[in-house]
C-alpha positions as CSV (number, residue, x, y, z in Angstrom):
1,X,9.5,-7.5,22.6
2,X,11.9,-9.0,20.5
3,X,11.8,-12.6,19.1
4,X,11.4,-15.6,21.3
5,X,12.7,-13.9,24.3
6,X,10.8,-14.5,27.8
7,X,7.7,-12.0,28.4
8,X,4.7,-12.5,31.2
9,X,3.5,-15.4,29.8
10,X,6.8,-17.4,29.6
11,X,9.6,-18.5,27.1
12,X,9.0,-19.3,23.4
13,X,10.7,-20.7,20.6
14,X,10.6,-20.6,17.1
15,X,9.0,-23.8,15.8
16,X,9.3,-23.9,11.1
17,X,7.6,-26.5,9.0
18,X,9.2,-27.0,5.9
19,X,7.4,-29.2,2.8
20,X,8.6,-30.4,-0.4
21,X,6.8,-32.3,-3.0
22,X,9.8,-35.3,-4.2
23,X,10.5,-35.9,-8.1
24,X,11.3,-39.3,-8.2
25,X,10.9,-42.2,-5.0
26,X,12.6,-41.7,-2.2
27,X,14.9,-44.5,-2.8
28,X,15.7,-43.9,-6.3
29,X,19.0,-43.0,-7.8
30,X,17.7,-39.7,-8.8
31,X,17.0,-39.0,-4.9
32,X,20.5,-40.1,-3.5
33,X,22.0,-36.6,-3.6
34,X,19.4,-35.6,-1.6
35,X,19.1,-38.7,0.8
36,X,23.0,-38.7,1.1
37,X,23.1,-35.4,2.5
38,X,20.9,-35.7,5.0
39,X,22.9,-37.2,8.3
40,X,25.2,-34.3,7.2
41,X,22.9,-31.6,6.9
42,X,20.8,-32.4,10.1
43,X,24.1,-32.8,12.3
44,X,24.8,-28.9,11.4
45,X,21.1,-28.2,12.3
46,X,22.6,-29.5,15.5
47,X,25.4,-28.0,15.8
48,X,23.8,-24.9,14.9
49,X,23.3,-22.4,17.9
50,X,19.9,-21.7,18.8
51,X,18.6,-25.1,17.3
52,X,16.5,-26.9,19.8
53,X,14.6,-30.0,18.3
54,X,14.1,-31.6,15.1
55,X,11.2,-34.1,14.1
56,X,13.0,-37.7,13.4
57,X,11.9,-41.2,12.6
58,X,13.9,-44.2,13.2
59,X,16.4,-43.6,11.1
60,X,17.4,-39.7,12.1
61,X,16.0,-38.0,9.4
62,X,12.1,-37.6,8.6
63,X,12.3,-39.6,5.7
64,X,9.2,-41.6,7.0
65,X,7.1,-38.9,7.4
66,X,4.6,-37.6,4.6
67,X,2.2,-34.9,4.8
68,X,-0.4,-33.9,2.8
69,X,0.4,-37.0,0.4
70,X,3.0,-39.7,-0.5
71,X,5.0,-37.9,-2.1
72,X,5.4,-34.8,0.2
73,X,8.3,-34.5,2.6
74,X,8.0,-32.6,5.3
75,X,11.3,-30.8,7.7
76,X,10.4,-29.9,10.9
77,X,12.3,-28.6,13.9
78,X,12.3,-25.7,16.9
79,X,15.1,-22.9,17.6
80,X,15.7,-20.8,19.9
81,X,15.0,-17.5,17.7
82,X,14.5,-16.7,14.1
83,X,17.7,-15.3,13.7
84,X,19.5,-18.7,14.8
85,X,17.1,-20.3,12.3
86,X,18.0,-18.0,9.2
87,X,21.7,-18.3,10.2
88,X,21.6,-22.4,9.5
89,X,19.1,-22.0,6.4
90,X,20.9,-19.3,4.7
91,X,24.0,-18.6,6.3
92,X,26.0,-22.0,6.4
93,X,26.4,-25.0,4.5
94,X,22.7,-25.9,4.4
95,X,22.7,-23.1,1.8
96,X,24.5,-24.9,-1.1
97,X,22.2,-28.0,-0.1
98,X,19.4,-25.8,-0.2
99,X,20.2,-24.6,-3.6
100,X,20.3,-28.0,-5.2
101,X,16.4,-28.6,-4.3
102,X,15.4,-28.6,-8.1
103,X,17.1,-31.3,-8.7
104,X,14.4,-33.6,-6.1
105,X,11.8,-31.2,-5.4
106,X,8.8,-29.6,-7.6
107,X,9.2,-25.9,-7.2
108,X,6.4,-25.0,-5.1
109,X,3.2,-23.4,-6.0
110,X,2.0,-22.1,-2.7
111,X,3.0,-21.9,0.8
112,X,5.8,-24.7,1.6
113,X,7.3,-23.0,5.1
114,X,5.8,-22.2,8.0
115,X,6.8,-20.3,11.2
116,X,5.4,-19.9,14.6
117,X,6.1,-19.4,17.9
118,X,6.2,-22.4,20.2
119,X,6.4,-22.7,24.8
120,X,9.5,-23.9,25.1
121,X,10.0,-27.3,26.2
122,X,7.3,-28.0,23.7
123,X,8.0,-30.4,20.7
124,X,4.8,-29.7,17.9
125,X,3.1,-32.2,16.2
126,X,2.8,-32.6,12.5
127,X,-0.8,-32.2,12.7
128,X,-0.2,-28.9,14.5
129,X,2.1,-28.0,11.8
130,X,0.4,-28.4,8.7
131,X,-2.9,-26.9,10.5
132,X,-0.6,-23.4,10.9
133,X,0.9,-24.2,6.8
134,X,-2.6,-24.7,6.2
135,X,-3.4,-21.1,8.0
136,X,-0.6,-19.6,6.4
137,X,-1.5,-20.5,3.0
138,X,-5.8,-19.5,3.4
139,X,-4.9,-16.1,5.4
140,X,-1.3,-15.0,4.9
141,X,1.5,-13.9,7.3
142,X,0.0,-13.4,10.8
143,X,0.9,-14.4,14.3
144,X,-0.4,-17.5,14.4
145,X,1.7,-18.7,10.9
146,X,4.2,-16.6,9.3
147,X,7.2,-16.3,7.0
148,X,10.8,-15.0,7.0
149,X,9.7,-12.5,5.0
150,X,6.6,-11.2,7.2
151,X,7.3,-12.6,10.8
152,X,5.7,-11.7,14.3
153,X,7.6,-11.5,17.4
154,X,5.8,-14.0,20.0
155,X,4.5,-11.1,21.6
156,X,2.2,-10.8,17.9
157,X,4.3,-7.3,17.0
158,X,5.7,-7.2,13.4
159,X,9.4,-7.8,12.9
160,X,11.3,-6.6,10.3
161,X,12.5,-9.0,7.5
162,X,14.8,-11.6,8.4
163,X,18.6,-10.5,7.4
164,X,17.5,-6.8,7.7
165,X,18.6,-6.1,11.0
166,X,22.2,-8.0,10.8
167,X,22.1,-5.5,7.4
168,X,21.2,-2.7,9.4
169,X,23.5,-3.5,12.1
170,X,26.4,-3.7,9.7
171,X,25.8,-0.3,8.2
172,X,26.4,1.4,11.5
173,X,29.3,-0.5,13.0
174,X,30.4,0.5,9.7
175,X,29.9,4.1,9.7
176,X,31.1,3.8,13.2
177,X,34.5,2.7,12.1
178,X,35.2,4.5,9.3
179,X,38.1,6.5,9.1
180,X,37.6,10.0,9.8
């Protein structure tokens, strides 16, 4: 079965943790690229097809939520699929953002994203979350927590690597339309 799609036991999305230890204080000077960016940046998550939810405070961003300490940030959100997910990560203009993170984030030293399959309809908590980062980092890519990289269908079966089957596709529509 291929990712999220319906099997015996229902429909599933894609739910992704994402953490990042902040430089300076959130409302610092140093910080306002970041902070700036973000109605921006979560309005394509929304506009993105195949995004479902996004965790969210009172001002629309989670900005006022920490995890593991004070200074950790944490991104949360459901999609419909992986590939919808690695489309607005790496494949729009979250990308540029994305590659700015030095600038407010340590570079991480372990685990800092987690995948894993969700029932749709159903929003995780951040407990839930950092329990499958915290899986994730202790046993590696499995069905229960997994990576881009090394993702499981919600069936459990391996996938191949995110961006490797677009790849694959485009290689033979390609030799498909070559001229003879």
């Amino acid at each position: 079965m291929s990712q999220g799609k319906a099997d015996g036991h229902g429909q599933y999305h894609l739910a992704q943790l994402n953490v990042g230890k902040i430089l300076y204080a959130q409302d610092s000077e140093e910080m306002s690229g970041f902070v700036n960016a973000l109605d921006e940046i979560n309005a394509l998550a929304e506009a993105t097809p195949g995004f479902v939810w996004r965790l969210k405070g009172d001002a629309g961003n989670a900005m006022d939520y920490t995890v593991i300490d004070d200074e950790t940030l944490v991104n949360m959100s459901v999609w419909k699929d992986r590939d919808s997910l690695f489309g607005y990560v790496y494949r729009s203009a979250h990308t540029a953002f994305l590659a700015r993170r030095k600038e407010w984030f340590h570079m991480p030293t372990e685990g800092h994203m987690v995948l894993w399959w969700v029932p749709a309809g159903h929003e995780p908590t951040i407990d839930e979350a950092v329990e499958r980062l915290m899986y994730l980092r202790d046993h590696g890519p499995t069905p229960m927590a997994f990576t881009f990289k090394r993702a499981f269908g919600s069936d459990g079966e391996p996938l191949p690597a995110a961006g490797e089957t677009a790849k694959a596709t485009a290689k033979v529509t390609a030799k498909v339309t070559a001229p003879a």
